[in-house]
Backbone bond lengths (Angstrom), bond angles and torsions (degrees), N, CA, C in turn:
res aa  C-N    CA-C-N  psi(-1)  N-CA   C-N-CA  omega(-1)  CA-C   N-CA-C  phi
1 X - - - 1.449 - - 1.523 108.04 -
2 X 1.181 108.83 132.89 1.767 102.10 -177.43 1.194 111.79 -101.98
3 X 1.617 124.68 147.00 1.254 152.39 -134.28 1.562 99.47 -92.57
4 X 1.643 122.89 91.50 1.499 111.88 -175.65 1.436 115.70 -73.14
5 X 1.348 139.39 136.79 1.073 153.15 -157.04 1.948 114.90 -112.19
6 X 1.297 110.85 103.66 1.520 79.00 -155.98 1.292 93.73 -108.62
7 X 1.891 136.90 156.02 1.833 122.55 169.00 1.637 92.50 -66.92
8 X 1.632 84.45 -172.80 1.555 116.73 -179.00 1.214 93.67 -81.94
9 X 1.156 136.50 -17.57 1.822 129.19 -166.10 1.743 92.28 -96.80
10 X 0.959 140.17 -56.52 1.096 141.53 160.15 1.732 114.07 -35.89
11 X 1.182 140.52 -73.05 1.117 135.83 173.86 1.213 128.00 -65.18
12 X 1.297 102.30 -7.04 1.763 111.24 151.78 1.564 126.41 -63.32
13 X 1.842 95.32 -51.74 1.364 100.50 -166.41 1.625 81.26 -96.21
14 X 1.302 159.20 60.05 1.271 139.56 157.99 2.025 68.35 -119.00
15 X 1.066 131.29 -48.72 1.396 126.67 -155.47 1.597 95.40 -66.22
16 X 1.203 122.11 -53.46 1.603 122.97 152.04 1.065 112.41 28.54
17 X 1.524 88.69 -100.80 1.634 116.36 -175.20 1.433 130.28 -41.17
18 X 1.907 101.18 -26.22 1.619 107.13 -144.75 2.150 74.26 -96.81
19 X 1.132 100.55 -37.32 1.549 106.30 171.95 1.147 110.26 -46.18
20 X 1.454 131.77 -80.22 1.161 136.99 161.09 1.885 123.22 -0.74
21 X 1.299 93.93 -68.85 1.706 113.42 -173.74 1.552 92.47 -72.51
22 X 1.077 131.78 -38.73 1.763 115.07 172.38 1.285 124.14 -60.52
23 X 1.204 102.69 -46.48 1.469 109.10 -179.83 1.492 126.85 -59.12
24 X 1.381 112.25 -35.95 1.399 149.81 -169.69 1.958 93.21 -80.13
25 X 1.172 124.67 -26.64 1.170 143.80 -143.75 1.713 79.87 -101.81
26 X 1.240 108.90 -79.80 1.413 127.12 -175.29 1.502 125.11 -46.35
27 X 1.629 92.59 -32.38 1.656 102.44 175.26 1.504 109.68 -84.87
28 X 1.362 120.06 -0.36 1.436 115.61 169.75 1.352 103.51 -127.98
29 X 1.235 130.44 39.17 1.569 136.37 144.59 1.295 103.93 -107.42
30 X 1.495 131.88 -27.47 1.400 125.95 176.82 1.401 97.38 -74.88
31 X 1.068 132.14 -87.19 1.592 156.37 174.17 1.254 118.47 -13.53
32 X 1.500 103.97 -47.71 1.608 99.84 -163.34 1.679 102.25 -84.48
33 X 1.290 124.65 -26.16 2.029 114.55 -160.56 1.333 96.56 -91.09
34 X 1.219 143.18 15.29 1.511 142.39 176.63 1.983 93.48 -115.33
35 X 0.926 110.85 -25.45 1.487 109.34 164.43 1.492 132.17 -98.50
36 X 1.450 116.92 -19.63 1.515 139.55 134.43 1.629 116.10 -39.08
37 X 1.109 123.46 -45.38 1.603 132.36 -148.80 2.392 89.58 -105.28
38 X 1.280 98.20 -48.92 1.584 103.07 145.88 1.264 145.24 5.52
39 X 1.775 73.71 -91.01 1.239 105.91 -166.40 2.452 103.17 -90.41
40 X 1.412 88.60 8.77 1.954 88.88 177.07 1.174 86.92 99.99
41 X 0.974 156.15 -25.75 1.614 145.38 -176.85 1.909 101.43 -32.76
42 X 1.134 116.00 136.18 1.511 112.18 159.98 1.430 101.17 -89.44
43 X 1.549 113.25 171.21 1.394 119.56 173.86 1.538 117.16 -57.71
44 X 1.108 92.75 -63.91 1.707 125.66 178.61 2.044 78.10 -36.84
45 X 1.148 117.17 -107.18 1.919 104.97 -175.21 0.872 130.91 -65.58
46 X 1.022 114.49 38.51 1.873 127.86 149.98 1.333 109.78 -103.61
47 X 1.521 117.46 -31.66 1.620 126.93 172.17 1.553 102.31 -53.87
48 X 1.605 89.92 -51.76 2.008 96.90 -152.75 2.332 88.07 -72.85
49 X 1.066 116.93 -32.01 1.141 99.05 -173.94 1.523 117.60 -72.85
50 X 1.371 104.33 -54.44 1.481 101.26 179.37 1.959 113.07 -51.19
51 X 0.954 127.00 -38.16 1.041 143.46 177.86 1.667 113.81 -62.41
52 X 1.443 126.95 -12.74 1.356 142.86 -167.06 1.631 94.61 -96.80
53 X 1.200 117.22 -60.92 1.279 113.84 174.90 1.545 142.44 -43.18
54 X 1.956 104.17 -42.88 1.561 93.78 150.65 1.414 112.97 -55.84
55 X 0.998 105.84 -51.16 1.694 124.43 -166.95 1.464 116.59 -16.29
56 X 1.560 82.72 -48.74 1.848 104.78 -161.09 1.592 104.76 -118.22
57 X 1.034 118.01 22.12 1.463 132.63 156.37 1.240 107.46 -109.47
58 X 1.274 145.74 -39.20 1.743 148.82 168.47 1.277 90.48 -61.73
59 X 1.897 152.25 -43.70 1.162 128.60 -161.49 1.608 107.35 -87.94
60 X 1.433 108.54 -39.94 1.555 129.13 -168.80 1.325 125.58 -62.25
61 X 1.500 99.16 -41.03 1.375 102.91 -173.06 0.993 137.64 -56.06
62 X 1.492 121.31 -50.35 1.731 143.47 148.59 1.766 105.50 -28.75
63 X 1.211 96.40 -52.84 1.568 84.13 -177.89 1.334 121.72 -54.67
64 X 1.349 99.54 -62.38 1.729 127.72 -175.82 1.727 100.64 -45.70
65 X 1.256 115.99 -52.39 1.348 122.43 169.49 1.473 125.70 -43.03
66 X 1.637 99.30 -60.10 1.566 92.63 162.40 1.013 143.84 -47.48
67 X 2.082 93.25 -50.04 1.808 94.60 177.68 1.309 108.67 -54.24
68 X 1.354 130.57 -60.27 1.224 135.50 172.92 1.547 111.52 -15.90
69 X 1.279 131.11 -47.17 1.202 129.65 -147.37 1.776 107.15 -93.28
70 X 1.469 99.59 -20.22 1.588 123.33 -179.55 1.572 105.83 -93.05
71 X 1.409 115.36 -19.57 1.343 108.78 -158.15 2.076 101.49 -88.55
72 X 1.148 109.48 143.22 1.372 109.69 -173.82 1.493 114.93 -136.03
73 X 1.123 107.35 65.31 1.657 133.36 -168.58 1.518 102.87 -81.88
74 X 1.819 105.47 150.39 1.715 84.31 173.74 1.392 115.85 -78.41
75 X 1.147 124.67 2.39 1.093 121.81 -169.66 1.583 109.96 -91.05
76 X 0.572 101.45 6.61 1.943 109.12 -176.20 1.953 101.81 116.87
77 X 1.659 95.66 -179.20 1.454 89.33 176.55 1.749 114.04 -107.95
78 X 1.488 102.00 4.65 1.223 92.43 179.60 1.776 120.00 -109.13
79 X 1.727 104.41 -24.96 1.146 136.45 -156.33 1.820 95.56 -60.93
80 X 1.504 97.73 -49.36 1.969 89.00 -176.24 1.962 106.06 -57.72
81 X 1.141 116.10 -36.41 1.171 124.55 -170.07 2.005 112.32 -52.46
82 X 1.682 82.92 -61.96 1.571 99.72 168.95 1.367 122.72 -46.17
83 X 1.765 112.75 -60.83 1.797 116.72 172.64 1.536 108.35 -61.02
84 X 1.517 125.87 -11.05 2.128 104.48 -167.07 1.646 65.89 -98.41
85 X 1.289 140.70 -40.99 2.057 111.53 -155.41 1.276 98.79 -69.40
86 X 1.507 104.39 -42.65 2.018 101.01 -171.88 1.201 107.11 -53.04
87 X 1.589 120.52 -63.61 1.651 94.10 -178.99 1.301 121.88 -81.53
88 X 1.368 130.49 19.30 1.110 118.12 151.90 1.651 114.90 -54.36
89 X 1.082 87.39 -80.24 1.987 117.08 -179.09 1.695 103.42 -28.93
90 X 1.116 105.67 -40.38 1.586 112.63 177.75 1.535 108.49 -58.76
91 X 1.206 109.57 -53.26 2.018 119.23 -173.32 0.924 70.48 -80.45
92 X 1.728 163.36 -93.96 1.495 132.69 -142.56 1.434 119.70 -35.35
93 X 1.569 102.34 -45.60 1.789 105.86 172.55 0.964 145.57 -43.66
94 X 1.952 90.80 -43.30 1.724 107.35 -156.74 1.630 79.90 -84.42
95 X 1.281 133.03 -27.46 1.493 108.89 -174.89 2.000 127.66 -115.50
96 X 1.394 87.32 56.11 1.379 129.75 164.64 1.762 104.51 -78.97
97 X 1.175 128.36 -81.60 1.197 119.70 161.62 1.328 141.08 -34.77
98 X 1.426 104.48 -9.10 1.871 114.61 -166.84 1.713 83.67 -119.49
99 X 1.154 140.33 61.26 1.130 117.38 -167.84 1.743 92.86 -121.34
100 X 0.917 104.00 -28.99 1.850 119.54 -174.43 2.299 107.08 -63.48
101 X 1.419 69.83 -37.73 1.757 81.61 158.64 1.282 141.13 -95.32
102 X 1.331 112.87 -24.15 1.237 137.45 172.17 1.522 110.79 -80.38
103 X 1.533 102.80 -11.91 1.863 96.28 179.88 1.808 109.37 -98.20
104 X 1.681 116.34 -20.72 0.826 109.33 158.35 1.615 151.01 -65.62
């Protein structure tokens, strides 16, 4: 296997990203349980929800990755993967506010 070599400009912006996704991470652990609690959320399932998401990103990912890696779309092999989670995650969003109804 040969020895990849990466610059400092490169391992900056590869660190970037991983920056990026933390932060982004953090701004929806602050953000989101004051809009959970809102929206009728009890504590007790706002715990179990926020908590579902690592959850199901440690099980998912590998998968999602693979398919990804098999999948040979014209659109690239990762790109269909990326647009069905985004708008998933989005209709997860938009019904953040409907949740007080949705629990009954």
């Amino acid at each position: 296997v040969p020895k990849v070599t990466l610059s400092m400009l490169q391992m900056l912006l590869l660190n970037a990203v991983v920056c990026g996704v933390e932060i982004v991470a953090c701004a929806g652990f602050t953000y989101i349980p004051p809009m959970l609690l809102k929206a009728g959320y009890s504590e007790e399932n706002m715990g179990f929800l926020l908590g579902m998401g690592p959850l199901l990103g440690f099980l998912f990912v590998p998968v999602i990755g693979r398919a990804s890696d098999r999948c040979y779309s014209q659109f690239g092999r990762r790109r269909p993967f990326i647009l069905c989670l985004a708008l998933l995650l989005v209709c997860a969003l938009y019904l953040i506010p409907f949740g007080e109804y949705l629990s009954h």
